[in-house]
Each structure stands twice: as structure tokens, then as C-alpha cells.
N, C-alpha and C positions, 0 to 999 in steps of 0.2 A: 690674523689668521686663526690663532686659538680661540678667540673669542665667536667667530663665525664657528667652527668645527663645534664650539661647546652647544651653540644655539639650535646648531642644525640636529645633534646627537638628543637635547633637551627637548625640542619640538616631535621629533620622529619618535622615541620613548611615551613620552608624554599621549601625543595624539592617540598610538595606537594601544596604551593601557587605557585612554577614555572610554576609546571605540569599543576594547573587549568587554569592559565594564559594564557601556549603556548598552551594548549589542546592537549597533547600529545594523540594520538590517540582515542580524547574524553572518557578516563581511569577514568576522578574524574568525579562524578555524581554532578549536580547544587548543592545539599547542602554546599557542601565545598567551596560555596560563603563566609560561616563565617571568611576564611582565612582573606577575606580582609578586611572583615567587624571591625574585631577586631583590624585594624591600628587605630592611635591614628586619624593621620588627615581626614579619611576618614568619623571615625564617630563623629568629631567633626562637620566636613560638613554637617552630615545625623541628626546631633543632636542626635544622639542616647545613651541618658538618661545613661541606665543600660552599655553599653560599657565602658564611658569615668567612671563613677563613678567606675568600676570595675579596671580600668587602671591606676586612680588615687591613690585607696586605694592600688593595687599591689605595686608601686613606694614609698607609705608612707609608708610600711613596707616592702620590701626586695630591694629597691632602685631600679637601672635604668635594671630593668631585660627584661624588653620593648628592649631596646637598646642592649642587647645581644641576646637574645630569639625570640621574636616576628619579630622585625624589620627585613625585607629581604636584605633591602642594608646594613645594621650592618653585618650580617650573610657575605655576598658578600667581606666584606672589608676584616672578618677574615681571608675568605679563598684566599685572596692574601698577606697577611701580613703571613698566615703559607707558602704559595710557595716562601715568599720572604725568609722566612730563611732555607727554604727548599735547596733552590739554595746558600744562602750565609750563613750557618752553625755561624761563626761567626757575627753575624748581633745582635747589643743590641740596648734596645731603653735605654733611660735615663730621668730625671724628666724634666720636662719644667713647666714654670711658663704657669697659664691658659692668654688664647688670651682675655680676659674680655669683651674688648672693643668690638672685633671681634666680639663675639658672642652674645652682645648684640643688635649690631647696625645692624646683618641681621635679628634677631627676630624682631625689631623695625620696618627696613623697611621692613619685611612683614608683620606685622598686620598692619602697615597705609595703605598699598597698599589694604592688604586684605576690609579693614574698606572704603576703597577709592571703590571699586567696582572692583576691579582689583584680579585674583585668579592667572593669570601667574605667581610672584613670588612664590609664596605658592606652587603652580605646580611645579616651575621649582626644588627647593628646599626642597622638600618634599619628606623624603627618599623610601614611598610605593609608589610615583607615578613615584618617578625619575627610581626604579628597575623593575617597572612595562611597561617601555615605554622600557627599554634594553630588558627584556624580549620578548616582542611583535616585535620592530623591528628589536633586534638583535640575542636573543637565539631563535625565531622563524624561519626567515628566513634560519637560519643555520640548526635546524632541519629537515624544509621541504627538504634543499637540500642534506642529508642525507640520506631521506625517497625517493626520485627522486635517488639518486645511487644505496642502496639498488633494487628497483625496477629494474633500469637495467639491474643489476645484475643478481637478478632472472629470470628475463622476458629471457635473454640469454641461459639460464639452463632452459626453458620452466615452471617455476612456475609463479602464478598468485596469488604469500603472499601478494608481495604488490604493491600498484597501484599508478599511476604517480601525484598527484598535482602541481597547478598552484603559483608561487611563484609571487607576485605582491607588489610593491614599493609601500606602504599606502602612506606616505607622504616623501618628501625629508629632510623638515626642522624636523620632529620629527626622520627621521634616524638621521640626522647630531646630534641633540639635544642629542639623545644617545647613541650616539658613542663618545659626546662628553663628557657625564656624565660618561661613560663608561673607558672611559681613563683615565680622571682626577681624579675622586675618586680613582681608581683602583690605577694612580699612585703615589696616596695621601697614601693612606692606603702600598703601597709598601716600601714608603720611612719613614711616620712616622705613622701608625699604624691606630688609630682609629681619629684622628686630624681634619678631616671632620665632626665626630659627636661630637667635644668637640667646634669647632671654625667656624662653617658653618650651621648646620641642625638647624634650630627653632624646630623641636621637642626633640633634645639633651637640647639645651640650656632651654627650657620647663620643661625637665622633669631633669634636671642636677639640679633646683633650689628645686624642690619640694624631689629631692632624697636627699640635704643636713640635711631633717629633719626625713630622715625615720628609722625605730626602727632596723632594721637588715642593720648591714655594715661590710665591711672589716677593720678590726683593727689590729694594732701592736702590740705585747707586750712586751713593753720596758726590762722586766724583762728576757724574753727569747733571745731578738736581739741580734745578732751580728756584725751589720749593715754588712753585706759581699754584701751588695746591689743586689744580685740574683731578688729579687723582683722586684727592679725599672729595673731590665734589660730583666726584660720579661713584664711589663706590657706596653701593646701597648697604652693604653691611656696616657701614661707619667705623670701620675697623682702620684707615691710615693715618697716623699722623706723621703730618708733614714738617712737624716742630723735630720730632723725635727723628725723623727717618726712618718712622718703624711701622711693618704691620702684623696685627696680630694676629697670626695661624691659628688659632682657637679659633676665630670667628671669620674667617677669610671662607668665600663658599667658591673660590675660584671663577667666577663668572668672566676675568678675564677685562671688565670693563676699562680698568684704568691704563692696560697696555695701551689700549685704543686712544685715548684721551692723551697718553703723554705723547709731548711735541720733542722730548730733549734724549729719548731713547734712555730713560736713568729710571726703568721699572721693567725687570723681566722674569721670566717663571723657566727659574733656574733650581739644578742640583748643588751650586757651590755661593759661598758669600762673595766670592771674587767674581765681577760680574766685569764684562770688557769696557772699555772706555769709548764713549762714541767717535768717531771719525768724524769731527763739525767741518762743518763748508767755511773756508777759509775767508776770510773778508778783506779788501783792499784796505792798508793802510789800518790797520787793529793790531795793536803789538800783544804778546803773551801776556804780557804784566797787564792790558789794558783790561785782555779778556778775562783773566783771574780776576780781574778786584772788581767786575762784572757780576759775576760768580759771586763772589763772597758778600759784595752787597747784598743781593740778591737775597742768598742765604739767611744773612743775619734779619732783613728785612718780613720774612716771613717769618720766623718766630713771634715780632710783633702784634703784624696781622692775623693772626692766629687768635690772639687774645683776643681779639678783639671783635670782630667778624666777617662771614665771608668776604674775601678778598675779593676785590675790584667788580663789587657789584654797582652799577650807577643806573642813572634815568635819563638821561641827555641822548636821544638817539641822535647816531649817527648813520651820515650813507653817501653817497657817490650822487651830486646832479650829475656828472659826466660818463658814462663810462669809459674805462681804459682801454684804448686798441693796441692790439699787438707791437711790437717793434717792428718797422720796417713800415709800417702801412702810412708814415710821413703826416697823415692829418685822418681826421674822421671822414671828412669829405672824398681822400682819395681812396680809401676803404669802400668806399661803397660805392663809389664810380668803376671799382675794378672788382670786388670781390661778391665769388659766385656763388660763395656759401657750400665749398664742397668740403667742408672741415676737416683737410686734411692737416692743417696747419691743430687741430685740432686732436687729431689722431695721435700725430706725431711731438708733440708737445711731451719732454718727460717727467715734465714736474705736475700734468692734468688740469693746467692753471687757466687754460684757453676751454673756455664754454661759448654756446652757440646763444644767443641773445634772444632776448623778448622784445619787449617792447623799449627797452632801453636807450634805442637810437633811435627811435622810433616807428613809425609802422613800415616805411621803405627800409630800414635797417634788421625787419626781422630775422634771425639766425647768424646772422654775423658776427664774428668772433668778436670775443672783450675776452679781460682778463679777471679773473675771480683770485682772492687770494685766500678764500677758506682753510684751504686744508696744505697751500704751500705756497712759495713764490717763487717770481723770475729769477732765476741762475743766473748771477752777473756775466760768466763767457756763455752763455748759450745761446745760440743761432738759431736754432732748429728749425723753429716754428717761419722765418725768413728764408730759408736758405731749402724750403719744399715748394714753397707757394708759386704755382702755375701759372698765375692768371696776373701778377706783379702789383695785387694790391698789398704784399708785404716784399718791400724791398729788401736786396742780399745784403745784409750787412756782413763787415770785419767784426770780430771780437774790440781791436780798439772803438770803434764806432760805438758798438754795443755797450760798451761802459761809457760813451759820451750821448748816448741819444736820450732825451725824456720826456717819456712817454704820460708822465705825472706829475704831479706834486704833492708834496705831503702838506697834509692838515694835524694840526693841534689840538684835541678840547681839555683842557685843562679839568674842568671838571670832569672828566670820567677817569682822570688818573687815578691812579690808587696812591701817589705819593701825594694827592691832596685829597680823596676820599677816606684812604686810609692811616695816611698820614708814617707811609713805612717808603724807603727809597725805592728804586726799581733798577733802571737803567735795561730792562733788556732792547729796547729799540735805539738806542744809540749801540749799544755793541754791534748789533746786526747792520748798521748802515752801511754800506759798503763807501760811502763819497761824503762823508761827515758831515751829512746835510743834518743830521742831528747831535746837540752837546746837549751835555749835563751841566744845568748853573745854578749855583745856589739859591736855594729855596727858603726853608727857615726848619728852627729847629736841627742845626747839621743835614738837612737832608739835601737832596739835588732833585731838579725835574727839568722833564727836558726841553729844551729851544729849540726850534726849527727855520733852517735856511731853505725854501723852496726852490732858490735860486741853484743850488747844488742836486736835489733831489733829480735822480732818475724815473723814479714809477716803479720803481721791482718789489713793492709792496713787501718786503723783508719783513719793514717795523712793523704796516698791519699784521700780518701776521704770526707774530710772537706776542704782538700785546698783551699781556694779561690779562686787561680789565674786562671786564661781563656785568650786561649783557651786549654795551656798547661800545665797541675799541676805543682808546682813547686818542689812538693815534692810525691814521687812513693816509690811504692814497686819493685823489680827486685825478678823476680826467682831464685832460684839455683837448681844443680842437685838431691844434697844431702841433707836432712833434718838433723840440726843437734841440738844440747841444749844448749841453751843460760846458761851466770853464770849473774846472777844477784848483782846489785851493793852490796854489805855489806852495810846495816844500820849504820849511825853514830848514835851513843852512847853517847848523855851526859854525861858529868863525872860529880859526885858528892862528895861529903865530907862525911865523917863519919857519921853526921847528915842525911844523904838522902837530899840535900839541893844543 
């Protein structure tokens, strides 16, 4: 949710400081001068008392939200850093130690220059003035010559919407200046993220000092971590490491990304280091001890891969010839002999895991439910999605039922593990098994990786989805036609003596 609130706040600032900028068809009326007023350097310049004191107490308590929010070239860089993985799907960033020096020594030399009677630096490097000069000489020009073809256009088709303006070169060195500010950030921000406002802007490095003391940050919590490093591989300022548990508020610009990305709830943007412990969904037959020394593997195993390189990146795709139908739908065949596709089962689903199909069952199977394990899995007591369905192509199951029916089977690729790509343990898919269709057997090197009984697996896509590895799980669910009942392992039985002993 804060990362959507930061986007939508970033986007609506952003847009409508362009708009008053280029003056798109003189749309914002002079008040929304305050856009600009409210840049740090602008009213540091104006000395405007109530601005900077407002700007300064914002950053001592929710840190660099200036640097996400406000700032226009901030805003500019994210949305080349999202088309950069837009286009490269696989693209992680990873922790990097701060540029210190870097960033100290252009803050330096622009207050001497500044204090020397000189503002060019300060201009040239000033993220309002530097996104304000592309605007004017480059998102401008580009406009007008839009509003000249439109025009054509119509004037061809005898309307008179809109009318021709004169497009005129202001100056050649400030086009060049921001075409050249234009490229470089742009392919700064393309290749390592936000790296310009961690190691270049005086107002990062500004406000990157004064955010290391503010009351609201993004915190780890040790107790929840997994280290699966998801976090450091989406935050664009390369500010977490996942060795340490730490991230660094100096260069933290709040974007909020890695709440998003964590699965284990062990990262939140709190006032206190005591951060709550999560409530995990409890698993059939997983003792305390089992789940701690899950955990600690885990742990210790990420400091390895860390050195080493991004964690569980592989090339072996994987994917589903079958896909998964619901619980209760007994077979694929009787799925689609009873089901009408009114996705209620769909609706009602609380984990979101039931999506409406493609081509997947194929062209008579259009729209009919499967089961998607992206973003979570099957609840081992959950009914739901059974216990709505109208039409009885998902039959009412019991909860016991519901822990015996399987809807799947798990698959193995050895190579996309990261305990053989990267050669550090894991264990998070056997913790999560709810029916110990998965163990941990020894591997080499002390490590463990894990073995699969298909014969016990249910289908609740658990283990796919906590996998770690990227960009191909290592470990899936496979469909089958037929739904059938698992037998569960027999409990061993301590023996005891007469005594009970």
C-alpha cells in the first residue's frame, strides 16, 4: 500500500510540475507555481523560511521522501529504471557499498563554487533545475511538434481544433546541456538505478545525511528474514544488504519497493527497531525446532551467496504441461463438462490463487479456473473455492478430505537450485511442505537439497511458491488429469517399557 500511495503522490506531482513547465495548452492556472516552489534548491535560493523548515522536519521523520516524491528528476529516473526491466524481465540490482567520497566532494564543490559567487554548478547539478531545462528544451519542443502534426491533420479534414505554432531553438548550449543531462541520468538510472541521487545530486547527499537520523525507516527484522535477498534485488538504490541486515538511510529514497517483493513480512517502515514478529501459517507435522534450524540455515546460507553472486539466478526454464484445477473439480475432464466459467470460485478464493485460463486447457477450456501460485498458495484447511461452486464442477469437500486430495505433483530441477547453482543450503520448500512430500538429503560439501515423494504431494504449490531461485523455480507443481488421495506417511511411534518410559 505505501509503495502504491508513494507512486500515485510521485506521478500526480511529477505530471502536473511537467504540465506547468511545458504549458501544455496553458491547462494549470499560475498558482501551481507552488510545484516549484516546494524544490529544496529553489527555496533554499528564495530563502523561503516555511518551505525548507517544512522539508527539513518532512526528512527528520519519514526520511528521503523528498527524493521519491517531490523531486521531478527522482520521479524521471524511476520511470526508466521500471522500462529498464520492463524490457529485461530478468534485470536485479544488488547492494553496493556508498561512493562516500563521490558524494561528498560534488557537494563540496558546489557550496565553494556556490559561496565563490558562481551558481552554474549548483544549476548544472540540481535535480529541479537539471529536469526543468529537459522539460523546456526537450519535452517542449517535442510537444509543439505534435500539436503542428495534429494541426495538419485536421486542417486537411477542414477543422480548425488546432492551430499551428512556431517552434524556436531558445539556446543551442542549454539544448545540448539537456540532452546531455537527459541521456546520462537516464542511462545511469537504466543501468544502476537511483546511483545519481546516491553519488552525484547535493540535494541527495543533503538530505541522505539529515535522513540517517529520522524517526520513520525501513527496517529488517531479523527474526522474520530469510535473507532470500528479494529485497536487495529490487531496491534500485543498492542500499540493503542482506549479509548485514542493514540498510542504509543515507541513501534509502523510500520507494517502498522491497516491502512489496518481501514474501516473509521481515521488512517494514517503522518508528521503532522492535518490529512484530510475523504470524506464519502453521504447517502439518513441522515441529519448532524443525522450523528454527530452517531459519538458520537459511540465514547462515545467505551470507555465502552474497559473495558470491546473485542468488538463484538459473537458465533451465521451467513451467506446467498440465495446469492445476481447483480442489473439488475431481479431474480436468469433469471441470469442463460442469464448469460455466462464472468465476465465482474465483471471486471467492482468499489467497487470489484461482485465475481464469487461456489457452491452457485448451480452446474449449477457455476461462476456466486453474490455479496460479505467483503471488501465494493453497491454504491446506481451505474450502472456499468448493464449498461456492454452483454448478458442481468443484466438489464440497471436508477439510480432512482437503489435506488428502491431489490436485498435483511436485517436480524437482536440480539445476535451478541455488544449493547446486550456488552452492549455499536452502531448505525453504521442505519447511513449507505441509505432507513431507519434500526432505532435505545430503548433498556434498555439508550441505542438503532436497528430494521429492510425488506420491505424498498434494498440489498447494507451497514449495513453488517460496522458492527462491530466479528466474526459474527450482521446484513446481505439475498438473494431472485426475485428482486423486494421497496416503500419508504412518507416524513413528516411540517404544516404551512397561514403566511408560
Amino acid at each position: 500500500m505505501l509503495r502504491k500511495i508513494r507512486i500515485a503522490i510521485s506521478l500526480l506531482i511529477s505530471v502536473l510540475l511537467t504540465i506547468y513547465i511545458v504549458n501544455f495548452a496553458g491547462l494549470l492556472p499560475s498558482k501551481f507555481h507552488i510545484l516549484a516552489h516546494i524544490q529544496l534548491v529553489p527555496a533554499l535560493l528564495a530563502v523561503n523560511i516555511a518551505i525548507l523548515i517544512g522539508l527539513t522536519l518532512l526528512t527528520f521523520v519519514f526520511g528521503r521522501v523528498y527524493c521519491s516524491s517531490i523531486c521531478p528528476l527522482g520521479v524521471y529516473q524511476d520511470v526508466i529504471t521500471w522500462f529498464s526491466r520492463v524490457i529485461n524481465p530478468k534485470k536485479r540490482f544488488r547492494y553496493r557499498k556508498a561512493l562516500t567520497a563521490m558524494r561528498w566532494s560534488f557537494l563540496g564543490a558546489t557550496f565553494i563554487a556556490f559561496i565563490s559567487g558562481s551558481t552554474f554548478l549548483l544549476g548544472l547539478l540540481d535535480p529541479y533545475s537539471a529536469f526543468s531545462r529537459m522539460a523546456i528544451h526537450v519535452f517542449k519542443p517535442a510537444y509543439l511538434a505534435g500539436n503542428n502534426l495534429l494541426t495538419l491533420i485536421f486542417t486537411h479534414y477542414g477543422s480548425d481544433r488546432f492551430a499551428h505554432v512556431s517552434i524556436y531553438l531558445l539556446s543551442v548550449f542549454s539544448l545540448i546541456i539537456a540532452l546531455v543531462t537527459l541521456l546520462v541520468v537516464g542511462y545511469m538510472a537504466w543501468v544502476n538505478g537511483r546511483i545519481y541521487c546516491n553519488s552525484i545530486c547535493p540535494v541527495g547527499t543533503t538530505l541522505g545525511f539529515f535522513s540517517r537520523f529520522s524517526l520513520f525507516k525501513i527496517r529488517i527484522n531479523e527474526n522474520n528474514c530469510t535473507s532470500c535477498g528479494a529485497c536487495a534485488r529490487s531496491c534500485k538504490a543498492q542500499c540493503i544488504s542482506v549479509k548485514g541486515h542493514q540498510i542504509d538511510a543515507s541513501r534509502c529514497i523510500n520507494c517502498f519497493d522491497c516491502l512489496e517483493v518481501c514474501k516473509d513480512d521481515a521488512i517494514a517502515f517503522s518508528y521503532s527497531f522492535k518490529l512484530p514478529i510475523k504470524n506464519r501459517k502453521q504447517v502439518v507435522n513441522a515441529s519448532r525446532r524443525r522450523f528454527m534450524m530452517a531459519v538458520g540455515v537459511t540465514g547462515v546460507a545467505a551470507t555465502h551467496l552474497l559473495a558470491q553472486k546473485v542468488p538463484g539466478v538459473n537458465s533451465i526454464r521451467t513451467g506446467r504441461k498440465l495446469p492445476i484445477s481447483p480442489p473439488g473439480s475431481l479431474s480436468v475432464s469433469h471441470l469442463m463438462d460442469k464448469c460455466t466459467s462464472c468465476h465465482l470460485c474465483v471471486s471467492k478464493c482468499p489467497c487470489q490463487i484461482i485465475k481464469p485460463s487461456f489457452l491452457e486447457y485448451g480452446i474449449g477450456g477457455i476461462m476456466q479456473p486453474m490455479l496460479t501460485f505467483e503471488n501465494d498458495y493453497c491454504t491446506y484447511e481451505c474450502t472456499a473455492c468448493s464449498d461456492v461452486c454452483p454448478t458442481g464442477a468443484l466438489l464440497p469437500l471436508s477439510i480432512e478430505q482437503k489435506k488428502l486430495n491431489q490436485m498435483g505433483q511436485v517436480r524437482f530441477v536440480m539445476e535451478n537450485c541455488i544449493v547446486f547453482t550456488d552452492g549455499v543450503d536452502c531448505g525453504r520448500c521442505y519447511n513449507r511442505c505441509p505432507t513431507e512430500a519434500i526432505q532435505m538429503v545430503d548433498y556434498k560439501n555439508n550441505l542438503s537439497i532436497p528430494e521429492t515423494d510425488s506420491s505424498l504431494c498434494v498440489g498447494c504449490g507451497g514449495c513453488e511458491y517460496i522458492c527462491p531461485a530466479e528466474p526459474n523455480k527450482a521446484i513446481f507443481v505439475e498438473g494431472i488429469p485426475k485428482h486423486t488421495t494421497i496416503r500419508p506417511k504412518a507416524k513413528e511411534v516411540k517404544k516404551t517399557d512397561d514403566f511408560g518410559f
